[in-house]
C-alpha positions as CSV (number, residue, x, y, z in Angstrom):
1,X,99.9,-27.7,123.8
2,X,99.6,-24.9,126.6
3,X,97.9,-22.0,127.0
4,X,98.5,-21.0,131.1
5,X,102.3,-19.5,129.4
6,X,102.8,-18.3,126.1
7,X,106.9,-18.6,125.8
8,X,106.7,-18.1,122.2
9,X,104.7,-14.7,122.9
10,X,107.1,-13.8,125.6
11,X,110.1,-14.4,123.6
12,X,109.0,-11.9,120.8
13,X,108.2,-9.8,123.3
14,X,111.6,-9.8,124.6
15,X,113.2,-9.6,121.7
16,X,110.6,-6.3,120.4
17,X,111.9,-4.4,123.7
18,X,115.5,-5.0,123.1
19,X,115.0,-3.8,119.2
20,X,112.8,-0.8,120.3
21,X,115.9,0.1,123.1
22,X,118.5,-0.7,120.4
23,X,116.3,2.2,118.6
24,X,116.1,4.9,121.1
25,X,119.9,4.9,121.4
26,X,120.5,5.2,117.7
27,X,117.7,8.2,117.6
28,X,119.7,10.1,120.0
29,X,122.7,9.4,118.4
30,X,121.4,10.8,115.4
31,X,119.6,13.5,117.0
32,X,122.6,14.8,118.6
33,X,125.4,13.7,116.3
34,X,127.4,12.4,119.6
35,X,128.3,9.0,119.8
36,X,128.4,8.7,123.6
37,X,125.6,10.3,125.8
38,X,125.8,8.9,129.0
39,X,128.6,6.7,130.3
40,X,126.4,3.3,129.6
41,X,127.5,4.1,126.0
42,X,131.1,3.8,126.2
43,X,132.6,4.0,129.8
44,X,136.1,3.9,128.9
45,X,135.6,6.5,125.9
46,X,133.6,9.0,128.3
47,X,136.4,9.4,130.7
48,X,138.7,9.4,127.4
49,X,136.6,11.9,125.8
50,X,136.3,14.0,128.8
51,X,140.1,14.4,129.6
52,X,140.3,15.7,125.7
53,X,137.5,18.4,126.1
54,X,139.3,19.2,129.3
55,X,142.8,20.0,127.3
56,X,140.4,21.6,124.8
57,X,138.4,24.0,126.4
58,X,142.3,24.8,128.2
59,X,144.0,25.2,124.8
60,X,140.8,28.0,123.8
61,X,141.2,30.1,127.4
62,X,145.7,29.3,126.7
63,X,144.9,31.0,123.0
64,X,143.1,34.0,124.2
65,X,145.5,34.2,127.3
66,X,148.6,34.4,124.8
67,X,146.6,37.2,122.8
68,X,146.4,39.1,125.6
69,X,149.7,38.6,126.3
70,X,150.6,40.4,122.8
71,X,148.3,43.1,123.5
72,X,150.1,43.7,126.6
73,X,153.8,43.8,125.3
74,X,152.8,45.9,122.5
75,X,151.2,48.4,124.8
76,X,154.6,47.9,126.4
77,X,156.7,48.6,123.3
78,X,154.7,51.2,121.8
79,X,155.4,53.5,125.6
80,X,159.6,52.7,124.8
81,X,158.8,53.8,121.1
82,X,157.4,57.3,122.2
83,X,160.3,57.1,125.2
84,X,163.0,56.6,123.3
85,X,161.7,59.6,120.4
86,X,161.8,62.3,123.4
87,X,165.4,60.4,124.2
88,X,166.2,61.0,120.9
89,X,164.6,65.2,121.2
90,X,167.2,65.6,124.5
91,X,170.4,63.9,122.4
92,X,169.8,66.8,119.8
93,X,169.4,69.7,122.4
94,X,172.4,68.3,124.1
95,X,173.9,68.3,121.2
96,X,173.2,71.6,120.5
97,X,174.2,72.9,124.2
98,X,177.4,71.5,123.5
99,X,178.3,74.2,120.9
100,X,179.8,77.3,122.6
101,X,177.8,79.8,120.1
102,X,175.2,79.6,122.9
103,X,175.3,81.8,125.6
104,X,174.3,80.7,129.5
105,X,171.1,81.9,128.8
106,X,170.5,80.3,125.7
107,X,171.6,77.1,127.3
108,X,168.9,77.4,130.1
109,X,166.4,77.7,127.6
110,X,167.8,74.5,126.2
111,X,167.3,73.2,129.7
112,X,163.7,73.9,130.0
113,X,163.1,72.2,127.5
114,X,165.1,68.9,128.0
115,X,163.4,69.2,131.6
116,X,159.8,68.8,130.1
117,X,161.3,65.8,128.1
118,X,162.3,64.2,131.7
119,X,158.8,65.2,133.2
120,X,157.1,63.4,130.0
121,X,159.5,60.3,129.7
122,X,158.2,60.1,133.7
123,X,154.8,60.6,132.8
124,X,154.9,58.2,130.5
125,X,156.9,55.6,132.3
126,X,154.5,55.9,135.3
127,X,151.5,55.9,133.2
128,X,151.9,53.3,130.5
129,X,149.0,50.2,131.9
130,X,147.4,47.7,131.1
131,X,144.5,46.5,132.9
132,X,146.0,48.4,135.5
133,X,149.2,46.7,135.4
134,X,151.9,49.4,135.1
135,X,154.4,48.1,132.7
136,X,157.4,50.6,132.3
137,X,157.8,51.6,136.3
138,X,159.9,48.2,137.3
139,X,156.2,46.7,137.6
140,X,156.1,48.9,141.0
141,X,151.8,49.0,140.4
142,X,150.2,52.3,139.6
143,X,151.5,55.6,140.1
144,X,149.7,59.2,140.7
145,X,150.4,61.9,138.4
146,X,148.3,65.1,139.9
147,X,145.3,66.2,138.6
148,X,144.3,62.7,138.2
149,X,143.1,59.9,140.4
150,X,145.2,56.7,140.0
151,X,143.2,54.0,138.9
152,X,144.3,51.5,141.2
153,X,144.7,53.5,144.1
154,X,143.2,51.5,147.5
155,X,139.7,52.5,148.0
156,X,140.5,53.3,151.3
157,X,142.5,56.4,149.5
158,X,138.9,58.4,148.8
159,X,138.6,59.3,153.0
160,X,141.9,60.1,153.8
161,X,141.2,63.6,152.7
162,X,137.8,65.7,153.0
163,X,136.5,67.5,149.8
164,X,138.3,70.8,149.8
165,X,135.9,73.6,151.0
166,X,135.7,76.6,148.8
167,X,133.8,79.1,150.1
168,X,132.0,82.1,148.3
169,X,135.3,84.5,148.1
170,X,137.2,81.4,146.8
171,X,139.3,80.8,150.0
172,X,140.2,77.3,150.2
173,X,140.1,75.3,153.9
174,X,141.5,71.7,154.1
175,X,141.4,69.0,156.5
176,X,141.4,65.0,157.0
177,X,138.7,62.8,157.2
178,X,139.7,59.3,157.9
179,X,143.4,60.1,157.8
180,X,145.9,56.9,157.0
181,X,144.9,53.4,158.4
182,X,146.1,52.1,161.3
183,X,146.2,55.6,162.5
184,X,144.0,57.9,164.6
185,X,146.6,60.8,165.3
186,X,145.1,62.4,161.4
187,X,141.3,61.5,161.6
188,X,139.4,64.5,161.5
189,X,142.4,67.3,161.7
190,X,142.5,70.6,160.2
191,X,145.3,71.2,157.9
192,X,144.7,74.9,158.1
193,X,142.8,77.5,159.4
194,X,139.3,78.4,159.4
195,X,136.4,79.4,162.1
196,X,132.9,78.3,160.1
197,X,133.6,78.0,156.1
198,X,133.0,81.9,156.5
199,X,136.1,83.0,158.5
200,X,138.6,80.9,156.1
201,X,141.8,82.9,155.7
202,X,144.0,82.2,152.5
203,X,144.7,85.2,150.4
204,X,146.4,84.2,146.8
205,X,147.4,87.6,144.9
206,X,148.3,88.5,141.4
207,X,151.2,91.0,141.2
208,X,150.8,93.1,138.0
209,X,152.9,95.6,136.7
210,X,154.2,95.9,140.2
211,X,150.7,96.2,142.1
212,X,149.5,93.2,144.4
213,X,145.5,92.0,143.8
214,X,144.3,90.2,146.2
215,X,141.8,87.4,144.5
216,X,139.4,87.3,147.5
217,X,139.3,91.1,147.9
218,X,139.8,92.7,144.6
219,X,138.5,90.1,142.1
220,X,134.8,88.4,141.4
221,X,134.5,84.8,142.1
222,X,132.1,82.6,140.4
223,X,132.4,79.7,142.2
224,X,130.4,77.3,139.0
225,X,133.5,78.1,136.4
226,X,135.7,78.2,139.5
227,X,136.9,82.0,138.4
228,X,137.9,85.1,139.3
229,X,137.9,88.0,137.2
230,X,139.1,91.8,137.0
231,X,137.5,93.6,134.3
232,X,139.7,96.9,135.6
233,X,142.9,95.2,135.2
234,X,142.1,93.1,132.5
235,X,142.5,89.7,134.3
236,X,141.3,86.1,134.8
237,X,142.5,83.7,136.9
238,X,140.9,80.0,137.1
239,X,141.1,78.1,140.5
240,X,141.4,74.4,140.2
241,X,141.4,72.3,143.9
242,X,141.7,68.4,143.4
243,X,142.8,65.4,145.1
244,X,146.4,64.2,143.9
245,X,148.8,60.9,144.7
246,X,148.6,57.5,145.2
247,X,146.7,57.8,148.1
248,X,145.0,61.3,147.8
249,X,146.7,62.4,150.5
250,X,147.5,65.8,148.6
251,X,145.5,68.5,147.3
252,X,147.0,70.0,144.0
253,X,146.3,73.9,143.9
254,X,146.0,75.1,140.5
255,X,145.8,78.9,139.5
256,X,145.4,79.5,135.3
257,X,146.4,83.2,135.3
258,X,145.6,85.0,131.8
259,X,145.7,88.6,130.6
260,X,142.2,89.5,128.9
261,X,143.6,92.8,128.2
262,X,144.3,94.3,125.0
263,X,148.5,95.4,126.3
264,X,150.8,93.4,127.4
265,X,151.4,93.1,131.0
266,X,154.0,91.1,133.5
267,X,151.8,89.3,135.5
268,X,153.5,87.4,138.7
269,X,151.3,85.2,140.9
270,X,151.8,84.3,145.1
271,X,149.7,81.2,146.6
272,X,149.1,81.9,150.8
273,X,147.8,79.9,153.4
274,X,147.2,80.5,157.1
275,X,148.2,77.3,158.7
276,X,146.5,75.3,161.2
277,X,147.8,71.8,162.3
278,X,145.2,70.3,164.4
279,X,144.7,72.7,167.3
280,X,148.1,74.2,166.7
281,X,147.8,77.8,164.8
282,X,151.2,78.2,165.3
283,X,152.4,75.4,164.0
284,X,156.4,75.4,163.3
285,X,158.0,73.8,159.7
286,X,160.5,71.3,158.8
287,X,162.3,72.6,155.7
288,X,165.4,70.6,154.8
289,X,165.5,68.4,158.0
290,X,165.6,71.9,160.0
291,X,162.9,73.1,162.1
292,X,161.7,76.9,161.6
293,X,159.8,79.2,164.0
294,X,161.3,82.5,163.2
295,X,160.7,84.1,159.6
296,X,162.3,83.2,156.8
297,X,162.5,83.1,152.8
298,X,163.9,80.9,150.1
299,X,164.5,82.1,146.9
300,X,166.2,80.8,143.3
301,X,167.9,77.6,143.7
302,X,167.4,77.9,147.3
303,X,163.6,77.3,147.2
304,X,163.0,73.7,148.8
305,X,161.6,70.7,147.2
306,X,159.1,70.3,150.1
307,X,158.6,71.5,153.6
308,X,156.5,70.0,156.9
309,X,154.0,71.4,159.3
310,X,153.4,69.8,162.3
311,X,151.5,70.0,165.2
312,X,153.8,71.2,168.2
313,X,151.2,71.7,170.9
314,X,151.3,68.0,172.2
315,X,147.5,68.9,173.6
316,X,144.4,68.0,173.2
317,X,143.2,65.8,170.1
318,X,146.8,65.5,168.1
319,X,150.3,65.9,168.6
320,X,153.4,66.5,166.8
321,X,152.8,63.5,165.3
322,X,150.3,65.1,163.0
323,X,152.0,66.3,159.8
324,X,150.7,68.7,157.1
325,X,153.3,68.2,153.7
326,X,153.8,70.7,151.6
327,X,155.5,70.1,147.5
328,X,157.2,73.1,145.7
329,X,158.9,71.4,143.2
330,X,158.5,68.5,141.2
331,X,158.6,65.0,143.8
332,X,158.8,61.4,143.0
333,X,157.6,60.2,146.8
334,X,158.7,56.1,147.0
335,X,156.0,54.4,149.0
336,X,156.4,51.3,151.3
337,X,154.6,49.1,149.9
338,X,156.2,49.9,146.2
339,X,153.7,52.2,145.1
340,X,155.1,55.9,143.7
341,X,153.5,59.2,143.7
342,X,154.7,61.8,141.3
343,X,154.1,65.3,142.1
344,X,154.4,67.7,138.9
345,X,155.0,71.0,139.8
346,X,154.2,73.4,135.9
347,X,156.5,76.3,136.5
348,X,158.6,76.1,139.7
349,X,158.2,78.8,142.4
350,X,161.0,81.5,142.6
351,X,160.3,82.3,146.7
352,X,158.7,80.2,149.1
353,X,158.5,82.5,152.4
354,X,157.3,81.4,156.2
355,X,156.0,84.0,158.6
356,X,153.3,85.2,160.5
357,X,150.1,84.4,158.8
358,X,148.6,88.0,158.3
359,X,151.9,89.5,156.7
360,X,153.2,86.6,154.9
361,X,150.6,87.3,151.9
362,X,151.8,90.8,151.5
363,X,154.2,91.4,148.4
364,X,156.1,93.9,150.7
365,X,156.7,91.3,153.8
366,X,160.3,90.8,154.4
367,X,161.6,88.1,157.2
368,X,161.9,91.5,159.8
369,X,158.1,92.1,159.3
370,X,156.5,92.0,162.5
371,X,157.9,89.5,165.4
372,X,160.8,87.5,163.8
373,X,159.6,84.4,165.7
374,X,156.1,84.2,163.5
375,X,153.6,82.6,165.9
376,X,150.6,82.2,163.6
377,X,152.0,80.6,161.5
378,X,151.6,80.6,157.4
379,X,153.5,80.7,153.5
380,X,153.9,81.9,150.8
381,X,154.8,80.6,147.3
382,X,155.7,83.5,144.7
383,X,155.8,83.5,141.2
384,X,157.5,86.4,140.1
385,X,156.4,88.8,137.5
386,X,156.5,87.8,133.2
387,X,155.3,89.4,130.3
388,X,152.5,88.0,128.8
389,X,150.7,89.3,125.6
390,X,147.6,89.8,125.6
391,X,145.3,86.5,125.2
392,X,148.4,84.9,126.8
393,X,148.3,83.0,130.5
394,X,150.4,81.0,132.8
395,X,149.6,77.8,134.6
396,X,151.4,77.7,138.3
397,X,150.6,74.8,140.8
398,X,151.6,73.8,144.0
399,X,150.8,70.7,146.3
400,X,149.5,70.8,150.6
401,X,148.1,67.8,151.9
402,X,149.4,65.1,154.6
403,X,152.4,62.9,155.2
404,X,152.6,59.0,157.0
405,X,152.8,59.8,160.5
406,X,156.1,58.8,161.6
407,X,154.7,56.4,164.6
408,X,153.1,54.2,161.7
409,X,154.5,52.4,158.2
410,X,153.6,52.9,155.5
411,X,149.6,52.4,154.4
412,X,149.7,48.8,152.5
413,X,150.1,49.8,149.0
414,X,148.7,48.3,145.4
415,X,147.4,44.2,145.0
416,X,149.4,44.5,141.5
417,X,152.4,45.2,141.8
418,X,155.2,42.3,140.5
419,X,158.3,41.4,142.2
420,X,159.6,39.0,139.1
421,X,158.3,38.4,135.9
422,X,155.1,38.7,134.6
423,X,153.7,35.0,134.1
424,X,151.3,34.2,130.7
425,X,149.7,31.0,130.7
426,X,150.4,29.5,127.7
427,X,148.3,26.0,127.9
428,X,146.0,24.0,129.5
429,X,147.6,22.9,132.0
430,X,149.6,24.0,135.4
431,X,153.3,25.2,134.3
432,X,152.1,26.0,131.0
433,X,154.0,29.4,131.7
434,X,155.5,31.9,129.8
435,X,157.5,35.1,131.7
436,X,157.6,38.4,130.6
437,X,160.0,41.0,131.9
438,X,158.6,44.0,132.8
439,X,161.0,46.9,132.6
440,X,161.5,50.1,134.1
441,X,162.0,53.3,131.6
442,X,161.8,56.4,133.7
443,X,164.2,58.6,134.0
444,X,166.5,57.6,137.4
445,X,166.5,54.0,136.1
446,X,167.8,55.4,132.8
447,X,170.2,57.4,134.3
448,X,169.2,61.0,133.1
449,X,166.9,62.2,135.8
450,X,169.8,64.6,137.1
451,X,170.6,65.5,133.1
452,X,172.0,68.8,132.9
453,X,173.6,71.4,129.6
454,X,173.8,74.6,131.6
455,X,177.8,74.6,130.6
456,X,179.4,73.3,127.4
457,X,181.0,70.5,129.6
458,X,177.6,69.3,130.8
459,X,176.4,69.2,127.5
460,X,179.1,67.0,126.3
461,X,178.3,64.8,129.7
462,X,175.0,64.5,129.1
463,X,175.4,63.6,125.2
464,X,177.0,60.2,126.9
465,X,174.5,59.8,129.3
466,X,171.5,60.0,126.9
467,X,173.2,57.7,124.6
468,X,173.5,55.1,127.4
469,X,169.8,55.7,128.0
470,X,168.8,55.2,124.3
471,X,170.6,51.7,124.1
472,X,168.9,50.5,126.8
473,X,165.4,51.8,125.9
474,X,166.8,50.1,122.2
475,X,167.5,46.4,124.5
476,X,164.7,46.8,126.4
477,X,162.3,47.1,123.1
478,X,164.5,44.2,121.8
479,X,163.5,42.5,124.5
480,X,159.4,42.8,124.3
481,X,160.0,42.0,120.5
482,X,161.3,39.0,121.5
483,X,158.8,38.5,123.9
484,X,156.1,39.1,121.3
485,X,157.6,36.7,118.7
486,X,158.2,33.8,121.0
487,X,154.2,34.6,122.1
488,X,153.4,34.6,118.6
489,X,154.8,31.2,118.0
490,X,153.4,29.9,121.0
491,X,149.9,30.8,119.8
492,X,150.6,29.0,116.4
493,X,151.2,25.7,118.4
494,X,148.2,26.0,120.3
495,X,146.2,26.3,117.4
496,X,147.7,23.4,115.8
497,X,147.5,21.3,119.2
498,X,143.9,22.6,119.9
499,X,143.0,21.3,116.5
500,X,144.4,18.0,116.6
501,X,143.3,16.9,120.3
502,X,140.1,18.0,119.0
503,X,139.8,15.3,115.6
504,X,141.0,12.6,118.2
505,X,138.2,13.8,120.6
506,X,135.8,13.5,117.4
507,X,136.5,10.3,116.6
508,X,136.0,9.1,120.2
509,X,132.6,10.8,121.0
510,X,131.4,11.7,117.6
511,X,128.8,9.7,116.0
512,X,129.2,8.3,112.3
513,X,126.6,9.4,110.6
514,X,126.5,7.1,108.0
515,X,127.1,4.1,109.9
516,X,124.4,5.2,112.6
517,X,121.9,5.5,109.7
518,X,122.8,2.3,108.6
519,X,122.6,1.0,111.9
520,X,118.7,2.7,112.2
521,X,117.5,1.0,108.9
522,X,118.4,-2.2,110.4
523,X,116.5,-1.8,113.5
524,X,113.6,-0.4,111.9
525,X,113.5,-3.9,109.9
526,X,113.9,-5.7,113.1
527,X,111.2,-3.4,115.1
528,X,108.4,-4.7,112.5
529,X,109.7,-8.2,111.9
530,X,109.5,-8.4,116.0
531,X,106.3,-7.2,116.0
532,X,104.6,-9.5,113.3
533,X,106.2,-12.0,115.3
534,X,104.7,-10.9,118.5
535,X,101.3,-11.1,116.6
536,X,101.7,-14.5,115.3
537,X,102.6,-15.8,118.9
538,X,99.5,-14.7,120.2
539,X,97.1,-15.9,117.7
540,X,98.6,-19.5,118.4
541,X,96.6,-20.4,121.3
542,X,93.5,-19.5,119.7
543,X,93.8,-22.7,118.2
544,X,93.4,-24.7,121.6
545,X,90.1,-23.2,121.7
546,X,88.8,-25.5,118.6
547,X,89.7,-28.5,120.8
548,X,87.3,-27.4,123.5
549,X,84.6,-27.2,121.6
């Protein structure tokens, strides 16, 4: 008999810890409902498990990924839809052109109309995003429409322009700020004239019933509702100043003209600046690659797209590198860097006039007014006189701002624009892809942008053209629908994957309840059979004692 080591005592000892262990890890099992919680449960099912819930937690971000994807295409289709409606609009009116009951002028009303259909199938083409990415411009990125700024235009774009300055007559003075990057020649340049915000000279008019009114001179200007009004003639004309194009290089000028009277009236409107390039006030112009220094007007069909000032002093702080741009009618400008800016002009001008910059504004200027070589230099763009009824108003616009020094390329352009297909992934893992074709549904793609019924044999032309146009807008939403169902499809597998990875994942790392519990009732049995035990072993060598007595 000994008493210096128990080994009974120590045995039931042992044998309590490994019981009370055996416990803890059946508590957390139960307590969590997850079979393994730390890789001493089940190394080779941990790193099992883990690849599973790796696929898993892919299949849920793959799932949401193809829903986007859906969202996206039908975005995409629902732009074509509206597209190929208006398509649908021009057919008829082409159609209808086509009949020689209609007269030349009847066909130029037709025209008009088929000419807003082009501007709006643009609009739309140009416009139709999501989250940014443009879907139905050949996946160019984000174009400009004016009066609006671009949502994905560079951040950089807010400084190449300073806020227009309006002073308290309503003359308008503009200039650069930060100009393009990786140029200095347009930091800080005027783009026309001024001396001090007080000495700004641009003169808009309104010609009515044959008189000129001069807005600054003749007219009240309130500059919070941005109006001018004439209570004596009866009129009202809102100014609207805003940067306009991809990279707010332009200003769109915007004049609402409307006839508060209680008689009709034909109301004609002309837009003047005094130009200032720089520190040239007599800057020449570009207008159709030519360059102009004597007087000069453009009228009808004649009237230029767009024109150029530029700096022609080659002194000082800027040179003839320095270029003021100027848009008259409506301009689709191609960037670089595959970015578009689309200039809508409402109504376009009927005269566009250069000349000295104090008789240019007058309604009576003709191109012998004054010196025939202008030397202070300005324009003119006329509208010329309408009838509107009373309550009744026109909208005219025109566009002045700066163009990419030639000495430069062009600024870098937007982060998301495509050249392929747009990729979708479609699982949890890398080449999981699915490609989507963007498309691109505006009108010189289509092949209608130079759509024209003036003559009966035009109108028969363009009945062709369109119907070339409406098949492919017809493919093209064949296409996303495709697209769509093939997406669709896609999403039912990864649901159906996604659910069976996850059962096998269960039945590696989830706990069996019922077997667990089972599992606990057994060690509880063992926990206090261990423990009697361990109490028995230690009353043994109390015994020894009655020896020693």
């Amino acid at each position: 008999m000994r008493i210096y080591h128990n080994i009974p005592a120590l045995n039931a000892l042992r044998v309590n810890q490994k019981n009370i262990n055996q416990s803890t890890k059946i508590l957390e099992q139960l307590s969590s409902g997850i079979r393994i919680n730390k890789a001493a449960d089940d190394a080779a099912g941990l790193a099992i498990s883990q690849k599973m819930r790796s696929q898993i937690r892919g299949l849920e971000k793959a799932e949401r990924n193809i829903l986007d994807g859906v969202s996206l295409i039908q975005t995409a289709e629902g732009g074509l839809q509206t597209i190929q409606k208006m398509l649908q609009r021009a057919r008829e009116l082409a159609v209808q052109a086509a009949n020689d009951s209609f007269t030349d002028t009847d066909r130029e009303l037709i025209q008009n109309e088929i000419d807003k259909l082009k501007q709006g199938i643009d609009q739309i083409a140009n416009q139709t995003h999501f989250n940014n990415i443009y879907l139905l411009n050949g996946g160019l990125g984000s174009t400009q429409s004016p009066g609006g700024g671009s949502i994905s235009s560079p951040d950089w774009a807010d400084n190449v322009l300073q806020d227009p300055v309006i002073n308290s007559q309503g003359q308008l003075y503009f200039s650069t700020n930060e100009g393009y990057p990786d140029s200095t020649i347009d930091d800080n340049q005027r783009l026309v004239y001024d001396s001090g915000t007080s000495a700004i000279y641009s003169k808009p008019s309104v010609w009515i019933d044959g008189d000129q009114v001069y807005l600054d001179q003749s007219m009240t200007y309130n500059s919070s509702t941005k109006e001018f009004t004439d209570g004596a003639n009866g009129l009202k004309v809102t100014q609207l100043v805003e940067k306009a194009g991809y990279y707010k290089d332009k200003f769109e000028v915007k004049y609402i003209i409307e006839n508060t009277s209680s008689s009709n009236k034909n109301i004609g409107f002309q837009f003047h600046m005094d130009t200032k390039i720089g520190d040239d006030d007599a800057a020449p112009f570009i207008v159709n690659g030519t360059n102009i220094f004597n007087n000069i007007e453009y009228s009808g069909n004649n009237v230029p797209d767009s024109f150029i000032v530029y700096n022609n002093t080659n002194t000082g702080t800027s040179n003839n590198e320095l270029q003021a741009h100027g848009i008259l009618k409506t301009t689709t400008i191609t960037h670089g860097a595959g970015a578009t800016s689309t200039f809508d002009i409402l109504i376009p001008p009927d005269k566009f006039r250069i000349g000295r910059y104090s008789e240019v504004d007058d309604r009576s200027w003709t191109t012998t007014t004054g010196t025939n070589p202008f030397g202070d230099s300005g324009y003119s763009v006329i509208w010329d006189e309408r009838a509107l009824a009373p309550g009744e108003s026109m909208e005219v616009n025109t566009f002045y701002g700066i163009s990419v020094p030639p000495t430069i390329s062009d600024p870098p352009g937007p982060d998301n624009n495509f050249n392929g297909p747009l990729k979708i992934q479609t699982g949890p893992n890398a080449g999981n892809i699915f490609e989507i074709e963007l498309t691109d549904a505006r009108t010189n793609a289509l092949g209608i942008d130079n759509l024209s019924v003036l003559t009966s044999t035009n109108a028969q032309s363009a009945i062709g053209l369109i119907d070339v146009a409406i098949q492919k807008v017809s493919s093209e939403r064949s296409k996303f629908g495709a697209f769509q169902n093939a997406l669709e499809h896609i999403f039912n597998n990864a649901g159906n994957y996604n659910e069976n990875i996850t059962g096998a994942e269960s039945r590696i790392s989830d706990a069996d309840m019922a077997l667990t519990m089972t599992k606990f009732a057994k060690s509880n049995i063992l926990n206090q059979s261990s423990q009697a035990m361990l109490a028995q072993s230690n009353q043994m060598p109390q015994g020894i004692l009655q020896l020693l007595k």
